[in-house]
N, C-alpha and C positions, 0 to 999 in steps of 0.2 A: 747509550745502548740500553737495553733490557734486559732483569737481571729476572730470572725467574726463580721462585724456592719451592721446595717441597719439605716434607713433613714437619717436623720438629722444627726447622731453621723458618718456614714460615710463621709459625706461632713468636720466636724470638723477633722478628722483624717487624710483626704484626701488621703485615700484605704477604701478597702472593708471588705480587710484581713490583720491582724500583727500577727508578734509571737512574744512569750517572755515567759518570766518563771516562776514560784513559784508554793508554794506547797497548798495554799487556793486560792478560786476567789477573794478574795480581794485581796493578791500578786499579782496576775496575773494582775487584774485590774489596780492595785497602779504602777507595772512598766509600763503598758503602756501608763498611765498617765502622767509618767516622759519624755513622749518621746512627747507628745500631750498634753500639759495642758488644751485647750480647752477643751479638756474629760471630765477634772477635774467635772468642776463645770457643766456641762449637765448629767452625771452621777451621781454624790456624792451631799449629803447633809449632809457636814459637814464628818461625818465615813458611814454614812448610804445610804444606795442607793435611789435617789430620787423616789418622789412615780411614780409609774405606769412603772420604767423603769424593764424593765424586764431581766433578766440572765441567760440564758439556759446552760446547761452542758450536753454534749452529747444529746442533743434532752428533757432535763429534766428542769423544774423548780429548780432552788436551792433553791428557797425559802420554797421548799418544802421537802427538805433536811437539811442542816445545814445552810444554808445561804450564808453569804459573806464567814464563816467559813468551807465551803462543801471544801473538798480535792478534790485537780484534781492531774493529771502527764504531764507529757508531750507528751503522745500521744489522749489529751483529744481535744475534740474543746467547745470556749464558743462563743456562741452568745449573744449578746446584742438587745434586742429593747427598743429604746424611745418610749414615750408615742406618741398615735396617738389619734386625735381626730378628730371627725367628726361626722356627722348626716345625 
């Protein structure tokens, strides 16, 4: 599947877009993590995803589904946003 980033978590990744595989967002997440450990710790907190990072599945919140535990496949795509702040 296709992992899309945006701001900062791209620059950590250094692309835009990866692939990789599993069967929950957290799979997917945890391998491409193995490839980019700076992910690691910008993403996760601890098992839990840091607050305000956000995790789209096909244009959807997961968090509004199952979560880390939401099923994808591999013709899914996830995006990622880190927290933005500003005023």
């Amino acid at each position: 599947m296709k992992i899309k980033l945006y701001g900062s978590l791209r620059q950590k990744a250094g692309a835009a877009e990866h692939e990789t595989t599993g069967t929950t967002v957290h799979e997917a997440l945890a391998n491409l993590c193995t490839y980019h450990d700076a992910l690691r710790t910008a993403i996760f907190d601890g098992a839990a995803l840091r607050a305000h990072v956000r995790v789209m599945v096909n244009g959807h919140d997961c968090e509004l589904a199952d979560g880390l535990e939401t099923a994808v496949s591999a013709n899914d795509q996830i995006a990622i946003f880190p927290p933005i702040a500003g005023g």
